[in-house]
Structure formats: C-alpha cells, structure tokens
ROSE-4610 file (N, C-alpha, C; in Angstrom, 1 decimal, always signed):
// ROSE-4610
residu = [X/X/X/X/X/X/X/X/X/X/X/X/X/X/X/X/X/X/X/X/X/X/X/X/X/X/X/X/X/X/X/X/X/X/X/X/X/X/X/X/X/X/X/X/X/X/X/X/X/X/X/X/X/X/X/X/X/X/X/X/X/X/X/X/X/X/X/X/X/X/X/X/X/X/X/X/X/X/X/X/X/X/X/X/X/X/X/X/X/X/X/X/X/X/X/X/X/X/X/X/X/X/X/X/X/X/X/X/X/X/X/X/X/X/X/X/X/X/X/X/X/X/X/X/X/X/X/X/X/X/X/X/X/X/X/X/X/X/X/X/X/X/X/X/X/X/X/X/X/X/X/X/X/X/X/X/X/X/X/X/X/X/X/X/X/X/X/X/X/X/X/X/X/X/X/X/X/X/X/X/X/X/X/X/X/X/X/X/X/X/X/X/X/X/X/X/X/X/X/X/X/X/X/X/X/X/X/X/X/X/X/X/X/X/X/X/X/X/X/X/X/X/X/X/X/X/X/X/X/X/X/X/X/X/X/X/X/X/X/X/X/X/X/X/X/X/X/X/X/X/X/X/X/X/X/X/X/X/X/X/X/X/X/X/X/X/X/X/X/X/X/X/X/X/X/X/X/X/X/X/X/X/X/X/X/X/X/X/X/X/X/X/X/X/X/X/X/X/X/X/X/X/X/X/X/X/X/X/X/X/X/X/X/X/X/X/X/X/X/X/X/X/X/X/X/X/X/X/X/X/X/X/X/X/X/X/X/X/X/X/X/X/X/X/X/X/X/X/X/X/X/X/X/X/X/X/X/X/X/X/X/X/X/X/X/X/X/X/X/X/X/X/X/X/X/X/X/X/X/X/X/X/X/X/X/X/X/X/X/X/X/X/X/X/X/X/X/X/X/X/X/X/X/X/X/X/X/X/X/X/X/X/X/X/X/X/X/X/X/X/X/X/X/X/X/X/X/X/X/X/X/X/X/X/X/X/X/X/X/X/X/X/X/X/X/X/X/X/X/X/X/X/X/X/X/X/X/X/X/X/X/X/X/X/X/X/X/X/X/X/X/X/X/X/X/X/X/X/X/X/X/X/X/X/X/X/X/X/X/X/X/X/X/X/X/X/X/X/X/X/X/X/X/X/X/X/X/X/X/X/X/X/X/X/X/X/X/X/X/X/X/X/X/X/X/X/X/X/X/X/X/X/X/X/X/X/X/X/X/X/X/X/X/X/X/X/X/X/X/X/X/X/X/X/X/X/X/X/X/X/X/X/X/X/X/X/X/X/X/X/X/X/X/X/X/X/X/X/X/X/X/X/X/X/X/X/X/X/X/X/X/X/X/X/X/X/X/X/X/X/X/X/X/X/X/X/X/X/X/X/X/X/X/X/X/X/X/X/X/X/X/X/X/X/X/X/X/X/X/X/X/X/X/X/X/X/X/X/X/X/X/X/X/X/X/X/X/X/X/X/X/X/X/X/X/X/X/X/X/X]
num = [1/1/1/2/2/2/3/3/3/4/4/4/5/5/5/6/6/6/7/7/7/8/8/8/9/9/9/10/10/10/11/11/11/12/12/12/13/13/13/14/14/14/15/15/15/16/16/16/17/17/17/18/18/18/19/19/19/20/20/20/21/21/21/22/22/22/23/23/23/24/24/24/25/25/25/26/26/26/27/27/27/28/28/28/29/29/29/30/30/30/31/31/31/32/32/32/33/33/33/34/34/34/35/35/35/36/36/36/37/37/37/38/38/38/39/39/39/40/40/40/41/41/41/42/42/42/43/43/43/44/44/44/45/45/45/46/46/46/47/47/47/48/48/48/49/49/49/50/50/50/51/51/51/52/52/52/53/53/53/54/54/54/55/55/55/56/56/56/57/57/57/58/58/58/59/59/59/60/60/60/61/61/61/62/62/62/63/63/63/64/64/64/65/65/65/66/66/66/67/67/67/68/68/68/69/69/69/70/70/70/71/71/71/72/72/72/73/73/73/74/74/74/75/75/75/76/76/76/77/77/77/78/78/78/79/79/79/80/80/80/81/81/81/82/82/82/83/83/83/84/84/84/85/85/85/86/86/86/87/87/87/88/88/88/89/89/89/90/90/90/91/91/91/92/92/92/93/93/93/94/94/94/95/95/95/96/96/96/97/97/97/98/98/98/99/99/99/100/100/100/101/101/101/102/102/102/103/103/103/104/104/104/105/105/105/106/106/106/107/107/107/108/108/108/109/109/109/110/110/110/111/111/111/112/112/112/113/113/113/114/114/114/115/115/115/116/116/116/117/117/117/118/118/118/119/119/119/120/120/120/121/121/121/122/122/122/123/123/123/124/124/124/125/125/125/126/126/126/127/127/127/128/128/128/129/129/129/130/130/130/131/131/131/132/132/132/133/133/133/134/134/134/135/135/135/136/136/136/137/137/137/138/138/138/139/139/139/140/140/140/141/141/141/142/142/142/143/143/143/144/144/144/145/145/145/146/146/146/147/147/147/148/148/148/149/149/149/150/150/150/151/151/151/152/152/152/153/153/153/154/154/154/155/155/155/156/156/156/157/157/157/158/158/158/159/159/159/160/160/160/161/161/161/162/162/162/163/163/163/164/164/164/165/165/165/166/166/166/167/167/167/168/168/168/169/169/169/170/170/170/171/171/171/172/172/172/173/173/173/174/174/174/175/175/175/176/176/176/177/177/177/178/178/178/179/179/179/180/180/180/181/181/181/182/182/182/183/183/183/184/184/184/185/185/185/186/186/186/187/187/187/188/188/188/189/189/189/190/190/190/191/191/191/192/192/192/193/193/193/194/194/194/195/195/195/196/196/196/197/197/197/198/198/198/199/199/199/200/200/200/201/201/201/202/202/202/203/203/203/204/204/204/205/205/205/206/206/206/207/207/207/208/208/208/209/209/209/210/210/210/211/211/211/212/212/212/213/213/213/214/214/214/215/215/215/216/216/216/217/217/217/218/218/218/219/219/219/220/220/220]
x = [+8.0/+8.5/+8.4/+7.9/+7.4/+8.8/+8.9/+10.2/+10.4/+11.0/+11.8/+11.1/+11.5/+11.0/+9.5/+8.7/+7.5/+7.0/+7.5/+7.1/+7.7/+8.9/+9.3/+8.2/+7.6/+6.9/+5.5/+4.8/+4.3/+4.2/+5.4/+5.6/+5.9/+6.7/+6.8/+5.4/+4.8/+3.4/+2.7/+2.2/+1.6/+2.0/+3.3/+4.1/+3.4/+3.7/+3.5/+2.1/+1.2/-0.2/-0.4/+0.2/+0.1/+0.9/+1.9/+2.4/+1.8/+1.3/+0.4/-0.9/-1.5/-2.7/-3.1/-2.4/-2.1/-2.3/-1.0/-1.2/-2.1/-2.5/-3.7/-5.1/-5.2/-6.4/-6.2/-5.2/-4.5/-5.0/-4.6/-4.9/-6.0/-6.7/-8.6/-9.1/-8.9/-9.5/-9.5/-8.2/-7.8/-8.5/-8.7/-9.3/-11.1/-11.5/-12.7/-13.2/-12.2/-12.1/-12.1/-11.2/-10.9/-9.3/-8.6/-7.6/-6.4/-5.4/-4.4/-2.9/-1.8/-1.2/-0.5/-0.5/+0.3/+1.2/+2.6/+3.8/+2.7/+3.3/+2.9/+4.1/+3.2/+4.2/+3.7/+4.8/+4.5/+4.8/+3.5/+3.4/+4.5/+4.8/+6.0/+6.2/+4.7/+4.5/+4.5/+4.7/+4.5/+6.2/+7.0/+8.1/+9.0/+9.2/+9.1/+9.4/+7.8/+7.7/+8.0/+8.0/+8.9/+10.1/+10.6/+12.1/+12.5/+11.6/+11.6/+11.5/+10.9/+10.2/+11.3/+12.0/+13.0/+14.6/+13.9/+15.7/+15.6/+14.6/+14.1/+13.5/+13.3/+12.7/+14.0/+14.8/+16.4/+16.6/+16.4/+16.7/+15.6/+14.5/+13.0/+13.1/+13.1/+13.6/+14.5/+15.4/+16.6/+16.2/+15.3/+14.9/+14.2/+13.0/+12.4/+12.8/+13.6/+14.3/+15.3/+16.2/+17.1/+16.3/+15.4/+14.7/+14.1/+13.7/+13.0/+13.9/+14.9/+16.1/+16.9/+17.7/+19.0/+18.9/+18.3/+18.0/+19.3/+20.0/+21.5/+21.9/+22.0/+22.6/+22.4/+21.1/+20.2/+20.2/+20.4/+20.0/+20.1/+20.9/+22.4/+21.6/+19.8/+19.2/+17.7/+17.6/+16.5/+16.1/+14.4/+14.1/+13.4/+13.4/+12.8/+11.5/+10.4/+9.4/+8.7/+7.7/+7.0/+6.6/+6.0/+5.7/+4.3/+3.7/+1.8/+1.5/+2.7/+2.5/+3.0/+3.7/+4.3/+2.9/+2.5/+1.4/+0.5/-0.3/-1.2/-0.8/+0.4/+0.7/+0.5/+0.3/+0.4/-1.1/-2.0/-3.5/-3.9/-3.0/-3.6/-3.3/-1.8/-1.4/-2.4/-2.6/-3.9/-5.3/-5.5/-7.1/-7.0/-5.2/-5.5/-5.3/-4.7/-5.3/-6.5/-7.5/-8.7/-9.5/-9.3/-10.1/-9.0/-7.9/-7.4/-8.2/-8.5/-9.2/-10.6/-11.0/-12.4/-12.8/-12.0/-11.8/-11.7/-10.4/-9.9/-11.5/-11.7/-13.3/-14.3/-14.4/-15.5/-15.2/-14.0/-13.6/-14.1/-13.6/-13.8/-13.7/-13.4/-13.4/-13.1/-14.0/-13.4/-12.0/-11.6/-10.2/-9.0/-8.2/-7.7/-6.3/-5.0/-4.0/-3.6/-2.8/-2.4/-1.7/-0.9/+0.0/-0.6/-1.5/-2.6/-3.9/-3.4/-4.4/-4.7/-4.3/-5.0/-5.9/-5.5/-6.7/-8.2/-8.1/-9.2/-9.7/-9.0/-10.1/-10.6/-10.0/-10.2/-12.0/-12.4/-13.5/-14.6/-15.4/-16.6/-17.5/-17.7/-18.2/-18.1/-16.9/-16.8/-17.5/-17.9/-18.9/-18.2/-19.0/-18.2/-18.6/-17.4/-17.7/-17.8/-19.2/-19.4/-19.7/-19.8/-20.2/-19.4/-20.0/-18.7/-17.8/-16.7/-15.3/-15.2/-15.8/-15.9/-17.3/-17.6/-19.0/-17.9/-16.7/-16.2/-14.9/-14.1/-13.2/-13.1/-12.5/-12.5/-11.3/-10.4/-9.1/-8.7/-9.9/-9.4/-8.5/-7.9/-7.0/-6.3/-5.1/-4.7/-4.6/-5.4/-5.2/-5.4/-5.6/-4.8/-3.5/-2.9/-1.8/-1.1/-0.9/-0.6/-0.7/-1.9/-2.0/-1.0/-1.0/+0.0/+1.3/+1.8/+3.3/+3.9/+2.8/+3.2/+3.1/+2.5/+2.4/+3.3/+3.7/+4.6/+6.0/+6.3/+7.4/+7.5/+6.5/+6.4/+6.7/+6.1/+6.1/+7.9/+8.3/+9.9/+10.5/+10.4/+10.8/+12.1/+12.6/+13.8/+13.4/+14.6/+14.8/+14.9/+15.6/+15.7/+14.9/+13.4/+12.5/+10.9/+11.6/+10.7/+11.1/+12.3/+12.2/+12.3/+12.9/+12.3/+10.7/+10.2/+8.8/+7.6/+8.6/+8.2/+7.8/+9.5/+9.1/+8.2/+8.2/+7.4/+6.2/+5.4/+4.1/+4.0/+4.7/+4.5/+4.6/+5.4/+5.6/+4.1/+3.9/+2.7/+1.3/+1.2/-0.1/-0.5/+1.4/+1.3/+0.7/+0.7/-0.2/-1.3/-2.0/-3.8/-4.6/-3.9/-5.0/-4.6/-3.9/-4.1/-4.8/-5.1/-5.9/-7.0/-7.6/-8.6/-9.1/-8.2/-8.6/-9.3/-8.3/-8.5/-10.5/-10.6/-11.7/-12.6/-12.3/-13.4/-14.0/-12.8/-12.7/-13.8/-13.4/-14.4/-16.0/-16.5/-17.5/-18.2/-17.3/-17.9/-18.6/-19.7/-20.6/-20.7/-20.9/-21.0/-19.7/-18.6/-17.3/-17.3/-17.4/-17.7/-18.4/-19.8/-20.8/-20.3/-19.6/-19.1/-18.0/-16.8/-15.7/-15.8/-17.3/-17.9/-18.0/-18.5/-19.4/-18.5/-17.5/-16.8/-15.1/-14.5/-13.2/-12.2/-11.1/-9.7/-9.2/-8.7/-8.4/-8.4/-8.8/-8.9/-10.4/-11.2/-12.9/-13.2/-14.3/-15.1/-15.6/-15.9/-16.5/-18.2/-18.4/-20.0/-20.0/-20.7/-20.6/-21.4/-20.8/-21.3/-22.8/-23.1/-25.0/-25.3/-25.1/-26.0/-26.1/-24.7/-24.8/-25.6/-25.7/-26.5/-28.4/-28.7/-29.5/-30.6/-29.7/-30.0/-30.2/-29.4/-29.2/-30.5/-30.9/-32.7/-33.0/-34.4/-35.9/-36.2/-37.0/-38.0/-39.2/-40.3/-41.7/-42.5/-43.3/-43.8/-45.7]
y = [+33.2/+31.9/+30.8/+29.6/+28.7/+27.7/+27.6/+26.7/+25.4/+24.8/+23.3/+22.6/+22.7/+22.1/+21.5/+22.6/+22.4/+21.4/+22.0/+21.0/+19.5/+19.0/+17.8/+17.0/+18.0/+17.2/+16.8/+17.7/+17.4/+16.1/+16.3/+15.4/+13.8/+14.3/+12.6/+11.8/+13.0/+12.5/+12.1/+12.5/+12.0/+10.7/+10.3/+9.0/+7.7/+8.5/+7.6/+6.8/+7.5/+7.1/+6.1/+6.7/+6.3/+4.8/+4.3/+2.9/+2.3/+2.8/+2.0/+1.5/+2.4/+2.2/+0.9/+0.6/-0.9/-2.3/-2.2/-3.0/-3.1/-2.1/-2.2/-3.1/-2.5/-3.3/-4.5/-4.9/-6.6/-7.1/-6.6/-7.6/-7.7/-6.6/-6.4/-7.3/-7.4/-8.3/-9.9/-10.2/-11.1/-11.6/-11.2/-10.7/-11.3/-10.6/-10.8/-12.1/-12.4/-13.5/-14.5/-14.6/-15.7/-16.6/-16.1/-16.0/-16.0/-17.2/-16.6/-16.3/-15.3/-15.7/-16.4/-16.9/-18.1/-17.9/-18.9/-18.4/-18.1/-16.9/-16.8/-16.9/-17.3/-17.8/-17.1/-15.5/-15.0/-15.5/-15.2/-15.3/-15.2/-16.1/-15.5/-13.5/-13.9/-12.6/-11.2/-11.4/-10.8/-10.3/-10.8/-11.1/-9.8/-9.4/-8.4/-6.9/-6.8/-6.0/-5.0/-6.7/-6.1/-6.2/-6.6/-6.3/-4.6/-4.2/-3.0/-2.4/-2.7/-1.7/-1.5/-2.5/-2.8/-1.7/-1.9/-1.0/+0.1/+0.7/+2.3/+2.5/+1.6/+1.6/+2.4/+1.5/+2.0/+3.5/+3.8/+5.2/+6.2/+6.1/+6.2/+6.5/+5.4/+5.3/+6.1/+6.2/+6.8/+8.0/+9.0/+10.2/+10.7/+9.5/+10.0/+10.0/+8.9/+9.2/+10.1/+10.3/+11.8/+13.2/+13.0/+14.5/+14.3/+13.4/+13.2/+13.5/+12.9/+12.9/+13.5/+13.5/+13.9/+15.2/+16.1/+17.2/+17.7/+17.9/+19.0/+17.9/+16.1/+15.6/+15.9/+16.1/+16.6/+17.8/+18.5/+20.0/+20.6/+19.8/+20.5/+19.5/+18.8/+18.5/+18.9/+20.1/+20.6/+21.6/+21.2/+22.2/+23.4/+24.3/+25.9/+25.5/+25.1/+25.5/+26.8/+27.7/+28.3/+27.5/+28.6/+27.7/+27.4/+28.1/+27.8/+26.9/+26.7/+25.1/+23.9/+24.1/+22.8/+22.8/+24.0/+23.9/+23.2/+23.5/+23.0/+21.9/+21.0/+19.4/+18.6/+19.4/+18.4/+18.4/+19.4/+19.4/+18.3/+18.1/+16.6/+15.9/+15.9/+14.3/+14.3/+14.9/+15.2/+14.4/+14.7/+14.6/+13.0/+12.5/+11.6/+10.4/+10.5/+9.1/+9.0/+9.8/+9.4/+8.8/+9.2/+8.8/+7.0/+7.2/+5.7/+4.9/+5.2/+4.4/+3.8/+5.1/+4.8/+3.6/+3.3/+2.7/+1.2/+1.0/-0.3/-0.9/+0.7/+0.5/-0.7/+0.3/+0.1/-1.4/-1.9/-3.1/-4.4/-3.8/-5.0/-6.5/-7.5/-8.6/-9.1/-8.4/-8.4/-8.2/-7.8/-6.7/-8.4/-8.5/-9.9/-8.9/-9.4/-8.5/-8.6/-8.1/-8.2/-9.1/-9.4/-11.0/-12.2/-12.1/-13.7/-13.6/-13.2/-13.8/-15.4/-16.5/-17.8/-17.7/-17.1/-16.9/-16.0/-15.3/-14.7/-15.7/-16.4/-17.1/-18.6/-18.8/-20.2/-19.3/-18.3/-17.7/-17.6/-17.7/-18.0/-17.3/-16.0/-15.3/-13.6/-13.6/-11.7/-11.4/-10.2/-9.3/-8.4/-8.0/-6.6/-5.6/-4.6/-3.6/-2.4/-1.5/-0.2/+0.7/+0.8/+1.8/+2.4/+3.4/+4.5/+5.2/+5.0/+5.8/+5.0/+3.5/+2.8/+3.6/+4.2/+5.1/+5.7/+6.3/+7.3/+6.9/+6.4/+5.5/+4.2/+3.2/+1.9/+1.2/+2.6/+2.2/+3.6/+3.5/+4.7/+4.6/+3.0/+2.7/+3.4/+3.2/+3.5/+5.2/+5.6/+6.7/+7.8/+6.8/+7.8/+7.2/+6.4/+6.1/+6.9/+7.1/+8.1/+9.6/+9.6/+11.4/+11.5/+10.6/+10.8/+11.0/+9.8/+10.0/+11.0/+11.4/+12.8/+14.0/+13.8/+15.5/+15.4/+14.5/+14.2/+14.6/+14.0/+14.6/+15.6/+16.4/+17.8/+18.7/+18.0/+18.5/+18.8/+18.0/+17.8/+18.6/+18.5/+19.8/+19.2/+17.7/+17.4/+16.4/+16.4/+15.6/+14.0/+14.1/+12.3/+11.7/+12.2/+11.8/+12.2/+13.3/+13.4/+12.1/+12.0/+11.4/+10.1/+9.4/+7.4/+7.4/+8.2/+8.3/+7.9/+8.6/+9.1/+7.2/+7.0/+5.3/+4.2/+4.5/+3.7/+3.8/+4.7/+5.2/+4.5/+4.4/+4.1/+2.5/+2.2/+0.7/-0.5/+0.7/+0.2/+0.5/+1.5/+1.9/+0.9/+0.1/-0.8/-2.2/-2.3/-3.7/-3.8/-2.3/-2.3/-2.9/-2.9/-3.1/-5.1/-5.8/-7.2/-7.5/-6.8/-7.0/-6.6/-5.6/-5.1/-6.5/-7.1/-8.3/-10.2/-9.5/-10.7/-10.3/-9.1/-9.2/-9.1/-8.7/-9.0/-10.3/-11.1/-12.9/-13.0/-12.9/-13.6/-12.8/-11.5/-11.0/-11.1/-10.8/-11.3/-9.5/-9.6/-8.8/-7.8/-7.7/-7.0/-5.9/-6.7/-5.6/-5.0/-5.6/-4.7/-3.4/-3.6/-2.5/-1.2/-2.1/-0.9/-0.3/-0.9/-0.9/+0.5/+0.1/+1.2/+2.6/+3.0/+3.6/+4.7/+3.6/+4.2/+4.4/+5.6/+6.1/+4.6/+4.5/+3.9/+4.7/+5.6/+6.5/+7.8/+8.5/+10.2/+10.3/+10.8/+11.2/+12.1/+11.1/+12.6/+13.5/+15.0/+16.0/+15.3/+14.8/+14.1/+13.0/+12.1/+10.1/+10.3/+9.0/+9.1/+8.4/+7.5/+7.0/+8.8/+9.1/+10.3/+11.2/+11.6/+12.4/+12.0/+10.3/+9.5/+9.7/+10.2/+10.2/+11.8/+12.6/+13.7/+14.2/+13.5/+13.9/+12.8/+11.9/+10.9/+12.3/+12.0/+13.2/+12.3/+14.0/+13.5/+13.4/+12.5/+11.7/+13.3/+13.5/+14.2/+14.3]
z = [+2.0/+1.4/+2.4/+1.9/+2.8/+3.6/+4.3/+4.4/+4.0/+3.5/+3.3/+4.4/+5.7/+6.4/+6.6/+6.5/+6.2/+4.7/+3.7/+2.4/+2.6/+3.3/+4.0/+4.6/+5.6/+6.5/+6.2/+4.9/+4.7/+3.2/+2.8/+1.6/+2.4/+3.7/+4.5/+4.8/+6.0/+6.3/+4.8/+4.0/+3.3/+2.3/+2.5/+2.0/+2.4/+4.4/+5.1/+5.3/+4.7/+4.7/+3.4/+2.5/+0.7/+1.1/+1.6/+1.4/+3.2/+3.8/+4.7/+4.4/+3.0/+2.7/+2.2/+1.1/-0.1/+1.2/+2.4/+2.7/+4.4/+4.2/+5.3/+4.4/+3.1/+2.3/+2.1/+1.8/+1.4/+2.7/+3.8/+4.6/+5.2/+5.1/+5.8/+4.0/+3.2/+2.1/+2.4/+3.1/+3.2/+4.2/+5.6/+6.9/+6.5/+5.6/+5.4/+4.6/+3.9/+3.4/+3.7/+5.0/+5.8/+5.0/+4.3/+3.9/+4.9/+4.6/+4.9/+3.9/+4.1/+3.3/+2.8/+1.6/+0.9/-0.1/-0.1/-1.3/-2.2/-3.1/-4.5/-5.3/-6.5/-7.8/-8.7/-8.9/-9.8/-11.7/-12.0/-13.5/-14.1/-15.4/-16.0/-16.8/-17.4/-18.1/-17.2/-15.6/-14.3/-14.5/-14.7/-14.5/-15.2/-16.5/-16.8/-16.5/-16.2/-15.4/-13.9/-13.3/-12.3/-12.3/-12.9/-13.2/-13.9/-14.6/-15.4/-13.7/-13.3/-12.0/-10.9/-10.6/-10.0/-10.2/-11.3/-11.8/-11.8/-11.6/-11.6/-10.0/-9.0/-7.7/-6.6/-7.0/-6.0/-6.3/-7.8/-7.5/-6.7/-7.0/-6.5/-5.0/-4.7/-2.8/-2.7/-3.3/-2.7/-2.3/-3.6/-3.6/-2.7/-2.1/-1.2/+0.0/+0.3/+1.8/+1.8/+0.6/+1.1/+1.0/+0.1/+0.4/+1.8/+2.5/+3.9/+5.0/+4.3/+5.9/+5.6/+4.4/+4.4/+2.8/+3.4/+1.8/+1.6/+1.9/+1.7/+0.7/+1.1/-0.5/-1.5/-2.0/-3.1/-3.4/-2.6/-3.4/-4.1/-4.8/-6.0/-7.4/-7.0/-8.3/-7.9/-7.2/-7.1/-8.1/-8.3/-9.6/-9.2/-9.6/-9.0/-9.3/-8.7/-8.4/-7.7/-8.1/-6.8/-6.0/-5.0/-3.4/-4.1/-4.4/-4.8/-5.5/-6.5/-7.4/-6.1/-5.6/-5.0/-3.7/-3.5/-2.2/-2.8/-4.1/-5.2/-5.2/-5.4/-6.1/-4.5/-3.2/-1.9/-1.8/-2.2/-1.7/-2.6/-4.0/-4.5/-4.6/-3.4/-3.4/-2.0/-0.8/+0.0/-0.7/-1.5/-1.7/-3.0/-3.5/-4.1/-3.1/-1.8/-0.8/-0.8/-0.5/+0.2/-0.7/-2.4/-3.3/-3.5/-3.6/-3.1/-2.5/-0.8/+0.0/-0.2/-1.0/-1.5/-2.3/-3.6/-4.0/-3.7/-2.8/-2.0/-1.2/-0.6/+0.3/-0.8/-1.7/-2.5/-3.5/-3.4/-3.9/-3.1/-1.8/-0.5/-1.0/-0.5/-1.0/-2.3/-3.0/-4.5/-5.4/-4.2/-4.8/-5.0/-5.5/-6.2/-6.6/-5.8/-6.4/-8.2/-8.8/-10.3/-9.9/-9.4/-9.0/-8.8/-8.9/-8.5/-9.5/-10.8/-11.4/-11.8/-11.3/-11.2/-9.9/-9.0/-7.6/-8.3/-8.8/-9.6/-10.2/-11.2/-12.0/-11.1/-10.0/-9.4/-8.7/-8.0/-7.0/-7.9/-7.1/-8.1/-7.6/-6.6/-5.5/-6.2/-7.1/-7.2/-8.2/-7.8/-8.8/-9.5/-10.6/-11.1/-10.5/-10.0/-9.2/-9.7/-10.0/-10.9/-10.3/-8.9/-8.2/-7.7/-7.0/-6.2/-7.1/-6.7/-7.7/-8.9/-8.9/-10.2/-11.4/-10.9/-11.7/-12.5/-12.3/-12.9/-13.6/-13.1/-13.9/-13.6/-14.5/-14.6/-13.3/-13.0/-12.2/-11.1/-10.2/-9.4/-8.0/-8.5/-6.8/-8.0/-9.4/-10.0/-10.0/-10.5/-10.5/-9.3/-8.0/-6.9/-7.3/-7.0/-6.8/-7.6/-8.9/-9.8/-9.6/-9.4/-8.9/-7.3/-6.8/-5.5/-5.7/-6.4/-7.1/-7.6/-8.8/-9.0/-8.8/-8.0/-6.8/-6.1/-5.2/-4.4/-4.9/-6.2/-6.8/-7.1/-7.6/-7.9/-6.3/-5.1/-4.1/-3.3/-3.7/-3.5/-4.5/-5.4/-6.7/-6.3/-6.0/-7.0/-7.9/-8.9/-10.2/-9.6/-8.6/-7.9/-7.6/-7.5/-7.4/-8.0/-9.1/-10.0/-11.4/-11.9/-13.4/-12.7/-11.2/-11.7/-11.6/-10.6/-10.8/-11.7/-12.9/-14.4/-15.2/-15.3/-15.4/-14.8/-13.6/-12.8/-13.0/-13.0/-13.7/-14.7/-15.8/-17.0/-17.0/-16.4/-16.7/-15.6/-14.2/-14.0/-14.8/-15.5/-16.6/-17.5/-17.7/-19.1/-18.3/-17.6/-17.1/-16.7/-17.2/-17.1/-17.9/-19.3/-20.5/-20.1/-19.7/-19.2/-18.1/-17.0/-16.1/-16.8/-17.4/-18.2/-19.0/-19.1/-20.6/-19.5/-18.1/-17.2/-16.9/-16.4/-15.9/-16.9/-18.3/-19.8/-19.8/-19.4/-19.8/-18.5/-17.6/-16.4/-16.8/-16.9/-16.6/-18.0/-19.2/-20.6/-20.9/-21.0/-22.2/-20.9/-19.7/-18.9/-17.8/-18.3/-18.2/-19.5/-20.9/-22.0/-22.1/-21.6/-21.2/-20.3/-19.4/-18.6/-18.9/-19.8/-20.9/-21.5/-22.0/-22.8/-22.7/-21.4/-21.0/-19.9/-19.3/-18.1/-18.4/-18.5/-19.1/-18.2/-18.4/-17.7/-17.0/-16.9/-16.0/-15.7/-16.6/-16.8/-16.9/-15.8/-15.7/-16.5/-17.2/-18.4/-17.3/-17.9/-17.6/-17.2/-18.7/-18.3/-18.3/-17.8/-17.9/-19.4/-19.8/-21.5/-21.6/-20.6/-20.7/-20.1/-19.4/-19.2/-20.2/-21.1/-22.8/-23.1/-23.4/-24.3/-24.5/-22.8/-22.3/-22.7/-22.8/-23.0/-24.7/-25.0/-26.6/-27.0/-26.6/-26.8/-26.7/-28.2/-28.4/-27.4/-26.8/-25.5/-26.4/-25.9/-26.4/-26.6/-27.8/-27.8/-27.1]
C-alpha cells in the first residue's frame, strides 16, 4: 500500500507546475509581443461567471492546501479509492500539463486571454491556429486543464476537493461556446471549416476529413 505521503507529494508537485504554467505563458505572450500589463476592464457578461467561480474557489483552495499541508483535517471526508486508480488519475494529471504546454506553445502570440476580448478584436496580426494539439481538438489548453483538475482530485481521494472542482469545470466549459462565437466572428468561413471538422474538446478516434477521405471511391 502506497503511502499518503507519497500521493501528497506527488499531487503538490504536480499543482505546482499546473498554476505556474498559465502564468509563465501570459507573460512570454506578452514578452513577445512587446506588451505591457494594463488595468483590465472586465466585460459585464465576464462578470457572472466569475462570481459563480468565486464562490466555489474558497472551498477548492481550501482542499488543496489541507490535503498538501494539513491531511489529518480532512480525513474524516476521504473517499476509498485503490492505490492503482489514484496512481492511474496522477500519470494523467502527469501527461495532461505537457499537452497544456503544447498548446499555450503552439498558440504563441496568438493566445488573447477570455478577459480581453475588445484586445482581440482591436489586432489585426492573429491567425487561426490548426496545428499541433489544435489538429485534434478545438481547446486543448482547456482540456488539459480539466484532465488535470480531475485527476488531481481523484488523486487526493477527498470530497473537499473532488465536488468544488466539479463546479468549476463546469462553469469554466460554459464560457467556451462564447469564445467559440468570438473567434467565428473574426475568422468567418474559415473557423467554421475547422468548427467542422475538429471536435471541442473530447478527440475523435479518427479526424473526420481523414473518414471523409477514405470512404471517397478511389478513381477507377
């Protein structure tokens, strides 16, 4: 049986990478940019949401620093997991940073936070980005971030930081299909195409132009 201590240190270390990552990118975007930072004025329709986000965050935090530091508070809302599922949920919160990075990588300059959409439509320089981890879904900073979350909480196997989790997820998911609609408006017929063709978050088995591709009669 594996010890506590060990699933800790690995559920810390891997935290510590997941919220250094976001803003190591923000600021190499910015860096590259030639940007500095300026007040933002978030959106009213912004507003909402983080308030939803907010009231479910305090418990959230809480979870992860007392399972980090102080586990004996908690223990008394710990869920019986096996060790092989909880070892299983760290190799993919493991393997969902790097596909994170990729992403942020593969954004470079382009990348425009959800809080500044008037900064997006003011640039007249970004491309639509389809390559890389964008080949396979439409949001794969997203869906590390999500596969992280939730391994992570599974890796803790408590409830204090498995169910605000649960919210948070969801209330960040619900602000995809508006960024989805921001970058329709700017790219037009060409985020459509790729709309099309490339899932939102869950990767088909096969990309659907390649189905498409195969199921064409070959020329006789």
């Amino acid at each position: 049986m594996t010890s506590e201590l060990v699933f800790r240190a690995v559920f810390s270390t891997l935290w510590i990478l997941f919220f250094a990552g976001p803003g190591w990118a923000r600021y190499s975007a910015r860096r590259r940019m030639g940007e500095r930072p300026a007040d933002q004025i978030i959106p009213r329709q912004r507003l909402v949401p983080i308030l939803a986000i907010a009231s479910f965050a305090p418990f959230w935090f809480a979870g992860i620093v007392f399972y980090a530091i102080l586990p004996g508070w908690i223990s008394f809302l710990s869920i019986p997991l096996p060790d092989w599922f909880r070892w299983m949920m760290a190799l993919a919160g493991a393997l969902s940073i790097p596909f994170m990075y990729w992403g942020f990588r593969t954004l470079g300059k382009n990348w425009v936070h959800a809080m500044e959409p008037s900064k997006f439509q003011q640039k007249k320089n970004e491309i639509l980005v389809t390559t890389g981890p964008y080949s396979y879904v439409r949001n794969p900073v997203y869906l590390g971030a999500f596969s992280l979350i939730l391994a992570q909480a599974l890796v803790a196997a408590n409830w204090l930081v498995f169910l605000p989790a649960l919210p948070i997820i969801a209330i960040i998911y619900m602000q995809v299909p508006g960024e989805e609609a921001m970058l329709a408006e700017r790219f037009g017929g060409d985020y459509r195409e790729y709309k099309n063709r490339t899932p939102r978050i869950i990767p088909r088995l096969r990309r659907k132009h390649q189905a498409q591709q195969e199921q064409q009669p070959s020329p006789s």
